[in-house]
MDTraj code that builds the backbone (N, CA, C; nanometers):
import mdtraj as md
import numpy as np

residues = "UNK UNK UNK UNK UNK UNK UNK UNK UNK UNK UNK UNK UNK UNK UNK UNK UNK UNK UNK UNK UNK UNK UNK UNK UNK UNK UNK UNK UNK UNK UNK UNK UNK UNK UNK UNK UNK UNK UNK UNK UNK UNK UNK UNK UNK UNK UNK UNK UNK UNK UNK UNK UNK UNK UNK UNK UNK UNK UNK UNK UNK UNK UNK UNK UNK UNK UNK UNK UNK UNK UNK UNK UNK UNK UNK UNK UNK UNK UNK UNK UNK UNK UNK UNK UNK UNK UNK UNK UNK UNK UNK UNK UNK UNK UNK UNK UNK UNK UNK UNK UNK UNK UNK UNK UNK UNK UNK UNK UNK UNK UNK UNK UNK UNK UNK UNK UNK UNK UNK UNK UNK UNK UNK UNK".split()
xyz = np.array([
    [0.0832, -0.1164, 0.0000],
    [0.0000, 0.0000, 0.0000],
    [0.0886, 0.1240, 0.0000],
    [0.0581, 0.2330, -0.0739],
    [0.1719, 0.3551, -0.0768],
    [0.1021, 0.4493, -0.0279],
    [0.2023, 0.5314, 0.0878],
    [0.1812, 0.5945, 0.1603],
    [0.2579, 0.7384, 0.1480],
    [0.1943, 0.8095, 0.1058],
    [0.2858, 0.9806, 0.0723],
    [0.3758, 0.9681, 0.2331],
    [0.5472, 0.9848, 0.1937],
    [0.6408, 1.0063, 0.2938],
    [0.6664, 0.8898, 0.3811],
    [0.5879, 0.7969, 0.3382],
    [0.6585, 0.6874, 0.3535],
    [0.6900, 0.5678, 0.2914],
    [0.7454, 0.6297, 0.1372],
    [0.7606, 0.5449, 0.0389],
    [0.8913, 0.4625, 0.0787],
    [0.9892, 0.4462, 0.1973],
    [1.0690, 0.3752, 0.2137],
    [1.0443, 0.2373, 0.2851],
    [0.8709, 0.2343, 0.3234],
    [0.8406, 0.1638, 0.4056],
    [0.6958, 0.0905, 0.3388],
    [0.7002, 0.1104, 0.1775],
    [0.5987, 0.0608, 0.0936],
    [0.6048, -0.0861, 0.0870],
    [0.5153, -0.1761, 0.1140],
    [0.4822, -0.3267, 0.0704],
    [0.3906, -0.3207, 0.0467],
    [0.3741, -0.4596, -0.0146],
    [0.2545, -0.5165, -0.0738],
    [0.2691, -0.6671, -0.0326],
    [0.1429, -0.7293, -0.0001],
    [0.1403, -0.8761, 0.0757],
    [0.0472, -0.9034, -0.0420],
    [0.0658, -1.0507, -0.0312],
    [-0.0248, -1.1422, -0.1267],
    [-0.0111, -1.2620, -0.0653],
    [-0.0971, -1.2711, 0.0469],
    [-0.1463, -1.3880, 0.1160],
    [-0.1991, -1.5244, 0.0996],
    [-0.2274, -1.5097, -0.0306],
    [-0.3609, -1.6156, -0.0890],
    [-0.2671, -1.7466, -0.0926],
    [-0.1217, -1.7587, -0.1513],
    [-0.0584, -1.9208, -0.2111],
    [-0.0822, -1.9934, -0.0864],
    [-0.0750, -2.1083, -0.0809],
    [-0.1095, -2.2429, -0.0095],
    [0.1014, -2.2411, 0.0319],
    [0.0858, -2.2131, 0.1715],
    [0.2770, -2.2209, 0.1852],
    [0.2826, -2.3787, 0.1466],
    [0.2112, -2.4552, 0.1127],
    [0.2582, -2.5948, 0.0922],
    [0.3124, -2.6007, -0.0506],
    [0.2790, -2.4517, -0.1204],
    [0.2638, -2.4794, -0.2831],
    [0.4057, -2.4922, -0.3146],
    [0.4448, -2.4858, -0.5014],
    [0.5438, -2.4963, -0.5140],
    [0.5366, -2.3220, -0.5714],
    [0.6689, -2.3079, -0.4371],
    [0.7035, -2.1170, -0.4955],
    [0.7319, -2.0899, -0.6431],
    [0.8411, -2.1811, -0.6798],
    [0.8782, -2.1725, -0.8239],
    [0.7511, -2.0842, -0.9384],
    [0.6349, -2.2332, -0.9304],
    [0.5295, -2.1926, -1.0113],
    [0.4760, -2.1253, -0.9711],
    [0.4288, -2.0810, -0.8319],
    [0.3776, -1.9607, -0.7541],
    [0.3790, -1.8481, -0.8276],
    [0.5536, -1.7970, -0.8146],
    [0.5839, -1.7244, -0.8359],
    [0.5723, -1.6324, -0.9962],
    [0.6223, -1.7647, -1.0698],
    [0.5950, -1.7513, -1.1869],
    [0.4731, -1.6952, -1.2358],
    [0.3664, -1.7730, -1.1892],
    [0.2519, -1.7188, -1.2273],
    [0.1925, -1.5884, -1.1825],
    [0.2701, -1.5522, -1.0170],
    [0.2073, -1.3956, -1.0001],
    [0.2289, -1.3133, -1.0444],
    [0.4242, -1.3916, -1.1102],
    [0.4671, -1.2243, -1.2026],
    [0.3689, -1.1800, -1.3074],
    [0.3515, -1.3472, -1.4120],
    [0.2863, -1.3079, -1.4983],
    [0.1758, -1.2361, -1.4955],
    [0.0960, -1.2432, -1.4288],
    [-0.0489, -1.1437, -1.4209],
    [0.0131, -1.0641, -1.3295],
    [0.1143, -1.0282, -1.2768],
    [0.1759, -0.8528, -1.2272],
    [0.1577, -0.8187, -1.3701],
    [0.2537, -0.8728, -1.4266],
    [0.2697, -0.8317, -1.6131],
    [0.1494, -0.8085, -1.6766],
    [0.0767, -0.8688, -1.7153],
    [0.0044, -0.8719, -1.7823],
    [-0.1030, -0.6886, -1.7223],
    [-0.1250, -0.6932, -1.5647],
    [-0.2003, -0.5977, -1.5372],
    [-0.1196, -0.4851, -1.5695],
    [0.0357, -0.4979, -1.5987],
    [0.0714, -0.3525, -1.6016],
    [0.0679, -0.3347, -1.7504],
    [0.1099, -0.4319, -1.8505],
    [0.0820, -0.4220, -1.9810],
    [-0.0265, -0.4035, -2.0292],
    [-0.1866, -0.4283, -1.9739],
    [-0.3189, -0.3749, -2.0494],
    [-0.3609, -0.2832, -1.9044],
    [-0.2596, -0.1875, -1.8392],
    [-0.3088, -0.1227, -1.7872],
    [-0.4673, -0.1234, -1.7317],
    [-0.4216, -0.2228, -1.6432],
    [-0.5453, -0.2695, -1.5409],
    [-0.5282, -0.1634, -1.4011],
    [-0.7013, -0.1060, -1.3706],
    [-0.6943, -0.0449, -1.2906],
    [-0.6878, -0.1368, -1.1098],
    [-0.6043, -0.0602, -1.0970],
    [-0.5538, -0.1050, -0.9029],
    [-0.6565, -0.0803, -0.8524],
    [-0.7549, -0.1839, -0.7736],
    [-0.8737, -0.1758, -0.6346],
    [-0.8315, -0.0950, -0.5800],
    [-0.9065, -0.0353, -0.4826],
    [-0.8906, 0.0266, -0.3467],
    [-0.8235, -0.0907, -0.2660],
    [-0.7145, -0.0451, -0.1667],
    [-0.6743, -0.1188, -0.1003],
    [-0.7621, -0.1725, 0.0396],
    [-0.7291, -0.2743, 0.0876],
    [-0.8319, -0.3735, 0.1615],
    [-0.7584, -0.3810, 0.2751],
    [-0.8159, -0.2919, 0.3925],
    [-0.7455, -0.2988, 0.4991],
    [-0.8215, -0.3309, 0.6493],
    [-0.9123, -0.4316, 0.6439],
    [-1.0289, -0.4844, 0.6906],
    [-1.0026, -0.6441, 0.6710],
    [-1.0356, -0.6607, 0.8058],
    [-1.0351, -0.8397, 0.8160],
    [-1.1220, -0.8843, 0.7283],
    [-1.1288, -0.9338, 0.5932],
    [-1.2450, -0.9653, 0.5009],
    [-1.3459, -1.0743, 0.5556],
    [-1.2641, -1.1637, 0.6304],
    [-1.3183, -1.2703, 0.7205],
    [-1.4623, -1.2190, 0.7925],
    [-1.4308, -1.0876, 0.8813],
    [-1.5310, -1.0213, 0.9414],
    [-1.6599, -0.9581, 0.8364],
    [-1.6436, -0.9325, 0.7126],
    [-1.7316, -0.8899, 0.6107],
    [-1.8709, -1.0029, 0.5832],
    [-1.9425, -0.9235, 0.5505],
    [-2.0654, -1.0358, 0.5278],
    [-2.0516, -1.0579, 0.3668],
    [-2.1116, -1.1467, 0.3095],
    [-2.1175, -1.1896, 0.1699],
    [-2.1503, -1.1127, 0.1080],
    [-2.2367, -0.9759, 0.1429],
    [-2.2627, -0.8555, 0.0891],
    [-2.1781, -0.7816, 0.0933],
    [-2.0476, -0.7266, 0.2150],
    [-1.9948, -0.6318, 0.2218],
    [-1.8925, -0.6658, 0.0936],
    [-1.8328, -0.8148, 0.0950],
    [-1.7489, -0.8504, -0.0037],
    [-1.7800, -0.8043, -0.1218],
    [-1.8694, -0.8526, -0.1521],
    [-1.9366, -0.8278, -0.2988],
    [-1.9322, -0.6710, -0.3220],
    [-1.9990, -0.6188, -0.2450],
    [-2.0316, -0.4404, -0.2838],
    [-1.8334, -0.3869, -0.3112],
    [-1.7769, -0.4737, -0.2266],
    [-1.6159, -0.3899, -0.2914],
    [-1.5141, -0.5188, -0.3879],
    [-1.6356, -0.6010, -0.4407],
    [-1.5715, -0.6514, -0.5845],
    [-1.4476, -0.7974, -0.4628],
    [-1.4593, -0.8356, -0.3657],
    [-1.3974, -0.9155, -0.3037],
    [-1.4637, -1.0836, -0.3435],
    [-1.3572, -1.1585, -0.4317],
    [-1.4193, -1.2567, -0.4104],
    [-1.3621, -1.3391, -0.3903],
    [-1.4298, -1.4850, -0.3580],
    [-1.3391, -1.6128, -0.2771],
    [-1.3144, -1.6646, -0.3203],
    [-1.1653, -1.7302, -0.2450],
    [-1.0954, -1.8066, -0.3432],
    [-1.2044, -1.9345, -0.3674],
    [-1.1272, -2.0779, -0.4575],
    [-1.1922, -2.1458, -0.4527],
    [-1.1811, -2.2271, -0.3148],
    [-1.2909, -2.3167, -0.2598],
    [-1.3210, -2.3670, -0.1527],
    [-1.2499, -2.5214, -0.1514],
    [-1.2035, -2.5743, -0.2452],
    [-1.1651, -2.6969, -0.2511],
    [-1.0003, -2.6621, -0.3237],
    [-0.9487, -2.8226, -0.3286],
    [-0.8234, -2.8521, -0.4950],
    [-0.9499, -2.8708, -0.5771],
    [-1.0312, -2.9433, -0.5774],
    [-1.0791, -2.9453, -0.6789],
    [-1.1500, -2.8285, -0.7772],
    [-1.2414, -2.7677, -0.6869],
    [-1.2392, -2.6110, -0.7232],
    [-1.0914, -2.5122, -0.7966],
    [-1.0430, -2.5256, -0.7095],
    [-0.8922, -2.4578, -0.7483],
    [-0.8264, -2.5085, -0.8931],
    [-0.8526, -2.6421, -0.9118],
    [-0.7749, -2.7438, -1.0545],
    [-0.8739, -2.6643, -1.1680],
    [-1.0081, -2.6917, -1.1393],
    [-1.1071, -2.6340, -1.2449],
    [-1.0718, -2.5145, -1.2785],
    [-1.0673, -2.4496, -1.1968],
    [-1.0353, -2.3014, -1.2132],
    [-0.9320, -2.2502, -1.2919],
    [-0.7815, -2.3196, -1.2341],
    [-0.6541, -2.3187, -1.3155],
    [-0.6656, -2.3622, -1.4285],
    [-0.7372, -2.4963, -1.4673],
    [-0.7854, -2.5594, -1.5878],
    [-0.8257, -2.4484, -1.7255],
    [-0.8958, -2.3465, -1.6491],
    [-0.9505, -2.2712, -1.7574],
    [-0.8367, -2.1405, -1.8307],
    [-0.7572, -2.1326, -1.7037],
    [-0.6753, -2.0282, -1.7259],
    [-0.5617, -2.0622, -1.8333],
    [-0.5969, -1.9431, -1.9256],
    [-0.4849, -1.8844, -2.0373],
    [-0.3690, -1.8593, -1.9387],
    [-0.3600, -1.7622, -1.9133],
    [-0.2615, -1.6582, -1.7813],
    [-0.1854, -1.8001, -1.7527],
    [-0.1788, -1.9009, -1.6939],
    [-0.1373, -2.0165, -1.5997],
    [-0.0741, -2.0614, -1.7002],
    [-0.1238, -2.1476, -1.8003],
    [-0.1158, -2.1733, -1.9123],
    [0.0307, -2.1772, -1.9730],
    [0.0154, -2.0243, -2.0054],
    [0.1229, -1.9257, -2.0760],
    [0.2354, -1.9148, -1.9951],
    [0.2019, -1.8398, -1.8623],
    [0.3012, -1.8677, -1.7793],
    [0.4149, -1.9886, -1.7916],
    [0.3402, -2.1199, -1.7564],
    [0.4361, -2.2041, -1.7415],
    [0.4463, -2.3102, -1.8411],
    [0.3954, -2.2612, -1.9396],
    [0.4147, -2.3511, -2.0858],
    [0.3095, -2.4636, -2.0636],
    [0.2659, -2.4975, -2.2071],
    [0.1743, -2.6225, -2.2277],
    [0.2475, -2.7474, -2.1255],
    [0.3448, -2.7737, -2.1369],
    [0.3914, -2.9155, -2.0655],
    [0.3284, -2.8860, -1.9409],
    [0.4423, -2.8141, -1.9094],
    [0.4126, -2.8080, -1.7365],
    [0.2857, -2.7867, -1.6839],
    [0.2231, -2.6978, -1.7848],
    [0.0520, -2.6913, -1.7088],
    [-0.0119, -2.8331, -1.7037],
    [0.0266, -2.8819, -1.8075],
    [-0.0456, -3.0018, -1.8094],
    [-0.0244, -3.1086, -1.7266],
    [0.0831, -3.1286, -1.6994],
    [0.1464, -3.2126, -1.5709],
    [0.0825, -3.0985, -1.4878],
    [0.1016, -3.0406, -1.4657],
    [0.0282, -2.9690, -1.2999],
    [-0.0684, -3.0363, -1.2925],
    [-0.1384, -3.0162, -1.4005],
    [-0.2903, -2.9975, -1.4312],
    [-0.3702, -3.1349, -1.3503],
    [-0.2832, -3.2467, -1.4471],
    [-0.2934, -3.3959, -1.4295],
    [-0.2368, -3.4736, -1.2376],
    [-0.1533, -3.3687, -1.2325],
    [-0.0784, -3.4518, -1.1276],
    [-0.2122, -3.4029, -0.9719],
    [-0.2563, -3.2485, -0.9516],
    [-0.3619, -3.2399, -0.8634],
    [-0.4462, -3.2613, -0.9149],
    [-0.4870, -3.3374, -1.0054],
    [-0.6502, -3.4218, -1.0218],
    [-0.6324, -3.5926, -0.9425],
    [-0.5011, -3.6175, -0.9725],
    [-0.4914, -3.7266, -0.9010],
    [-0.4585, -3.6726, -0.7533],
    [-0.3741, -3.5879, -0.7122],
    [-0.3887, -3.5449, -0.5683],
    [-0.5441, -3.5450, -0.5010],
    [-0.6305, -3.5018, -0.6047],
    [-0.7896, -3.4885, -0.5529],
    [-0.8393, -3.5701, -0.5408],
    [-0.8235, -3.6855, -0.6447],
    [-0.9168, -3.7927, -0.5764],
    [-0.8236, -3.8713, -0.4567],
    [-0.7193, -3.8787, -0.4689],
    [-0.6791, -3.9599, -0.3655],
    [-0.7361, -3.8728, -0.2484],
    [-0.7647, -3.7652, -0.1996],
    [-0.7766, -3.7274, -0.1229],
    [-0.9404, -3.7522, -0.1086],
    [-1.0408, -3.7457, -0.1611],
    [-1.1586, -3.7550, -0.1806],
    [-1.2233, -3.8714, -0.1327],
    [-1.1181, -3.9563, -0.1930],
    [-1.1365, -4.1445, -0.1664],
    [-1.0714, -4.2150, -0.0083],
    [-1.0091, -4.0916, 0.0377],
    [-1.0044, -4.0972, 0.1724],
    [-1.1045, -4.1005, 0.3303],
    [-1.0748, -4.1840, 0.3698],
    [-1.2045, -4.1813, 0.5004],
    [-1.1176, -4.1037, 0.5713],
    [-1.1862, -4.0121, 0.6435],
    [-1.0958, -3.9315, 0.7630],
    [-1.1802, -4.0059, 0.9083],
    [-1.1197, -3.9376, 1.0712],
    [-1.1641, -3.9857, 1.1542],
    [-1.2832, -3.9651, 1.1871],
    [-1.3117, -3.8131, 1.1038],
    [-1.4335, -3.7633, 1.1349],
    [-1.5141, -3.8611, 1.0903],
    [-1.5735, -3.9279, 0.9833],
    [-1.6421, -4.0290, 0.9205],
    [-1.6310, -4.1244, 1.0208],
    [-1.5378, -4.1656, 1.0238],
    [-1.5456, -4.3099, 1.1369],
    [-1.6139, -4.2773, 1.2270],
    [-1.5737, -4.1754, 1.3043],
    [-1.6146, -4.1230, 1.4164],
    [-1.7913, -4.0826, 1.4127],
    [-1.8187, -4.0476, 1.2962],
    [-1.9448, -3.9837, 1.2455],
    [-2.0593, -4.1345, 1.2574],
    [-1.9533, -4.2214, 1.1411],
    [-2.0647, -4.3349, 1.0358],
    [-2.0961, -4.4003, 1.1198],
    [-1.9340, -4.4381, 1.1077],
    [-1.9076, -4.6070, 1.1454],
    [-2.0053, -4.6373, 1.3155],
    [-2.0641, -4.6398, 1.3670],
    [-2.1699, -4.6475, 1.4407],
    [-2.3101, -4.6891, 1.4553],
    [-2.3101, -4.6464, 1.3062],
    [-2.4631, -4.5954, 1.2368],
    [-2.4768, -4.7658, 1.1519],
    [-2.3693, -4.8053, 1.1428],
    [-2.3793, -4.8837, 1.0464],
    [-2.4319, -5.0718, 1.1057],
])
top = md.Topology()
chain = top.add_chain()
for i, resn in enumerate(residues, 1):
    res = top.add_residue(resn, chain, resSeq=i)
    for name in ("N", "CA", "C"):
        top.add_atom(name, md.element.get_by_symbol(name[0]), res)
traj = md.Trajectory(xyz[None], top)
């Protein structure tokens, strides 16, 4: 956020990556859409200096805030569609991304957790 007179003390946070992710492609991909917004001169939001957490589904909305996706699987679809991602990290590699968390998803999907046991297995 830039602050008149205290441009020695200017950052910018971008909270959203999963610290589990891989930075490499992370990274890659935030430059690219840095790039891309400064090359078709995309206008900068108002900065967001409010626990969004605390916002209701309305307050979000009225200042253009929206959520990430709720799942990997959500998240794969999503990347799936993206040019930007794509381009970034070349046809191969997207595609191995692409392929490798669809199998991360179901293995995870096809998983019983304790909660279930704890939930079902009772019932049964």
């Amino acid at each position: 956020m830039y602050k008149p007179g205290k441009e020695k003390a200017t950052r910018a946070e971008f909270r959203c990556p999963d610290p589990a992710c891989n930075p490499y492609l992370a990274f890659a991909v935030m430059l690219a859409a840095g790039l891309k917004g400064i090359e078709e001169k995309y206008e900068l939001p108002a900065p967001v200096e409010e626990d969004i957490f605390h916002m209701t589904p309305a307050e979000r909305e009225a200042r253009d805030i929206e959520s990430l996706p709720g799942s990997l699987d959500e998240a794969v679809a999503e990347t799936e569609g993206s040019e930007l991602v794509r381009e970034a990290l070349g046809d191969h590699i997207f595609e191995k991304f692409i392929a490798n968390k669809k199998i991360e998803w179901d293995t995870y999907r096809k998983h019983v957790s304790q909660y279930e046991l704890d939930r079902y297995l009772a019932i049964l």
